[in-house]
N, C-alpha and C positions, 0 to 999 in steps of 0.2 A: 340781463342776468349777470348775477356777479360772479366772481371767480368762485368765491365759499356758498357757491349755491349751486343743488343738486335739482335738475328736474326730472321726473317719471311722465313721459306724457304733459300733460297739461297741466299736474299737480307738481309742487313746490316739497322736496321732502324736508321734514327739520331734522338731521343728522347733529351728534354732538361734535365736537371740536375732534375725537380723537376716531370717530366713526369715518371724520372726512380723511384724517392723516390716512385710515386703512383704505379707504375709496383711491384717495392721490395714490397711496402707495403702489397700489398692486396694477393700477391703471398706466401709471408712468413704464412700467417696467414691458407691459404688454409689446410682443406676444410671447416674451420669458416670462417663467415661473420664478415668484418671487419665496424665497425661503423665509418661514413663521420665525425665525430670529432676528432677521431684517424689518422683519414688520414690527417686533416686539418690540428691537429699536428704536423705532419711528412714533409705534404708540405714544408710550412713556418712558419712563425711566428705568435703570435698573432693574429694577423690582417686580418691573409686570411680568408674570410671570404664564406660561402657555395657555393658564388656566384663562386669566383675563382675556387672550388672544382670543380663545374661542369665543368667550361668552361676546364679544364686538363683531368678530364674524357672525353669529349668530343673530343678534340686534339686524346687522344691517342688512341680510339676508332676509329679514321679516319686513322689515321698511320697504327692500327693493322687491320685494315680493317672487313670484315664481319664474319670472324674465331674467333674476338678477345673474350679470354678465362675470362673478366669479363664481369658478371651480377650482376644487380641492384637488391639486394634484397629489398623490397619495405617496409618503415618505421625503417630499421635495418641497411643500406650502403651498401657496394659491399663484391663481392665473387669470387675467382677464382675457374672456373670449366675447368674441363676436356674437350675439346672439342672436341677430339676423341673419346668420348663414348656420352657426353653431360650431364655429370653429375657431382656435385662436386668432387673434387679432393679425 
């Protein structure tokens, strides 16, 4: 498996380039809560603006389906948890 490759189980997901930055992102930071302006950073540039955050959180939350290991921490951005136990990393 290569590094820009995500797997679900036995399947191979196809994530775009910027879906993976927000997977690296928030995975790297685990078990701190990473702040949606650090992310937005990491997205793209400037410009992307909370709106786009979402709508990538949401992509890839449908990809990883109802296991997928980020949560919304609420007024602070997201968090990768353990979802084998259900608790932060």
């Amino acid at each position: 498996m290569s590094v820009d490759e995500v797997r679900l189980g036995d399947d191979r997901l196809q994530l775009t380039p910027c879906e993976m930055r927000l997977l690296h992102s928030v995975a790297a930071m685990a078990p701190a809560p990473v702040r949606r302006s650090a992310v937005r950073e990491r997205l793209s540039d400037a410009e992307t603006s909370d709106n786009i955050v979402s709508v990538m959180i949401c992509r890839l939350r449908r990809k990883l389906g109802a296991d997928m290991p980020i949560e919304t921490v609420r007024g602070v951005g997201l968090r990768w948890i353990d979802s084998a136990i259900g608790e932060a990393a």
